[in-house]
Phi, psi and omega in degrees: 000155168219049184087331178107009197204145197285159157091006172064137191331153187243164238189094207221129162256143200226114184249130206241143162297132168267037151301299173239196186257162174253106340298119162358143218247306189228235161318132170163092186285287169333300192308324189293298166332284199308305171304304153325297188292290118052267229286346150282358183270310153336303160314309178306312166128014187266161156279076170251151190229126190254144207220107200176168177269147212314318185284013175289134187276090155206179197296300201296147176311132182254157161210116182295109193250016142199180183257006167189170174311157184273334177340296175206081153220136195281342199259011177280173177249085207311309210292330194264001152271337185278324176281354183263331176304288177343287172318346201268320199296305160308316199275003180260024191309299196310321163318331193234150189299290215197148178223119165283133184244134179226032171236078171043252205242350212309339196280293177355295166320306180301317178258000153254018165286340190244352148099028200288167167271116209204088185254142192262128189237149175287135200237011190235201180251156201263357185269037168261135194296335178286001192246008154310320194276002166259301100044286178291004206224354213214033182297338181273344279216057193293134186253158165218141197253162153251016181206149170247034155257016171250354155296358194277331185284338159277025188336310221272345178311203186263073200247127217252298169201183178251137174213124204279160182276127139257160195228152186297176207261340184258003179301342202213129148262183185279125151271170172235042150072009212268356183287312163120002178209149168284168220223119143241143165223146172156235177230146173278116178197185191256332165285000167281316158079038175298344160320319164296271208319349172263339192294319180287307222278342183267332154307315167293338178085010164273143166254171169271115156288102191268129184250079205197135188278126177271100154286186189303301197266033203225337196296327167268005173262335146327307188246026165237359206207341172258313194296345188278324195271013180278354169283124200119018184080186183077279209268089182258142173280158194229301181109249184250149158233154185255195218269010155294299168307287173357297183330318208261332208277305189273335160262029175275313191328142173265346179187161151270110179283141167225052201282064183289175201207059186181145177295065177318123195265000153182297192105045157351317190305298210302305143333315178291332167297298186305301174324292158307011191050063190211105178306155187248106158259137201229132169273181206237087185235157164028224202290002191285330164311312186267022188246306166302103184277096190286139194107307195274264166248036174146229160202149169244123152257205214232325207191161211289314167317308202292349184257002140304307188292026175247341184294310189288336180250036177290313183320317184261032208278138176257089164325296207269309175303358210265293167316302152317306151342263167354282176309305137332326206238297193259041169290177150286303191302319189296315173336309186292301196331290199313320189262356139305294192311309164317346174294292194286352171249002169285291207291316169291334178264017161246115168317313222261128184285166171287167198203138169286135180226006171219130173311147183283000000 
């Protein structure tokens, strides 16, 4: 095979955050991502070697930088396996074309001391004010967005191209919506804002289902502030669900509410709906304009009225165009692509091959 593309298979370190496994057990959005792109640039015919924890499930050669997700287990120490991980990744450079890094900045000292060839993709959000003074400092550093509205707090950084998130095409089939109440997924947290969403689903006169993992630090705001408005019928919890579950749970859905309250740096969920033909209402923050088709695969609103009256056109909703979007815009495959082409412009604008530089 040869990669799907001129210039022939590539030679790829695929570097993963040691939160979960690749693929995630339950909740991990990156972690989800990094395993989609992993087994189609596989599929495709590149040599990737996934650099991720022992308990990962893949196609791609694995080499293990811890022995499970770190999630969970409390007595590890997350920063000092990413750091041991890094060294490990400089010192195997030589072995690879290009090394995609997907744990935020952690790296950055290290790859431009060897000088690797490398691109990094963001996968959280950029509007905290302390990560200008990492960034500014770090201008060689080519980056990918995953919106190109989560570039707006860095504008000015090194940014090499945007690339949307996709999913394989057999993961989610189409539903038909037959269940009869709207669907939240995620996370329970206060920029997700399930507080709207139960708050719509009882205007509309629909019920809800929160399909959504509660952290740690999200627990007293659950149980002072969600859990009391779940009272009164309507609202059932559901709790964390896997990747299994989903099907049923978003293709039952007559819709997704996604009434976030934070510059959302893509919204996984919101793809994952459209796969299934199950429309998304959406406020209208961070990557959701471009994710969102009004009308199309769903609708962006403004406010809590505007998403009953969108609620009120559910009856005339097109599933299968809704899905076909979704297959057109958000593949796994479209995905690969796009970071190949991001591959292939590292490797033309550098003469110089990667070279091993710290000893075994």
């Amino acid at each position: 095979m040869d990669g799907n593309s001129p210039g022939g298979a590539l030679r790829i370190a695929m570097v993963s955050p040691l939160h979960e496994s690749v693929p995630p057990r339950m909740y991990g959005g990156t972690e989800r991502v990094v395993s989609f792109l992993t087994e189609e640039l596989v599929r495709m015919g590149h040599d990737v070697t996934l650099y991720a924890t022992g308990d990962s499930v893949t196609t791609a050669a694995l080499r293990a930088m811890a022995p499970r997700g770190l999630r969970l287990d409390k007595s590890r120490e997350p920063l000092a396996h990413h750091v041991a991980m890094v060294h490990d990744v400089v010192r195997d450079a030589g072995e690879f074309d290009v090394v995609h890094f997907n744990i935020d900045y952690v790296h950055f000292p290290a790859a431009r001391a060897a000088r690797l060839r490398c691109a990094t993709t963001m996968h959280g959000r950029l509007d905290i004010p302390d990560l200008g003074a990492v960034y500014r400092r770090y201008p060689d550093m080519p980056l990918v967005s995953i919106s190109d509205a989560q570039r707006e707090p860095l504008s000015w950084a090194s940014w090499a191209a945007t690339v949307h998130h996709g999913l394989p095409l057999d993961l989610l089939r189409p539903g038909a919506g037959s269940g009869g109440y709207l669907a939240f997924l995620g996370r329970i947290s206060p920029e997700k804002r399930p507080d709207r969403a139960i708050r719509i689903a009882r205007r509309a006169g629909m019920p809800l289902r929160i399909a959504a993992k509660v952290e740690a630090a999200d627990h007293p705001y659950y149980a002072h502030e969600i859990r009391p408005m779940m009272d009164g019928g309507g609202i059932e919890f559901v709790g964390e669900i896997n990747e299994r579950e989903k099907q049923a749970f978003l293709g039952d859905a007559a819709a997704l509410l996604f009434p976030i309250d934070w510059p959302e740096p893509f919204g996984l969920v919101m793809i994952e709906a459209m796969a299934c033909g199950t429309p998304v209402i959406a406020y209208r923050e961070g990557s959701v304009p471009e994710i969102i088709e009004d009308g199309v695969t769903g609708w962006i609103v403004e406010d809590e009225e505007g998403a009953v009256r969108a609620i009120g056109r559910l009856g005339g909703f097109d599933r299968a165009a809704c899905r076909a979007r979704f297959e057109e815009r958000f593949s796994a495959a479209r995905m690969a692509r796009d970071y190949v082409d991001v591959y292939r412009e590292l490797l033309a604008s550098s003469g110089e091959p990667l070279r091993m530089v710290a000893s075994r």
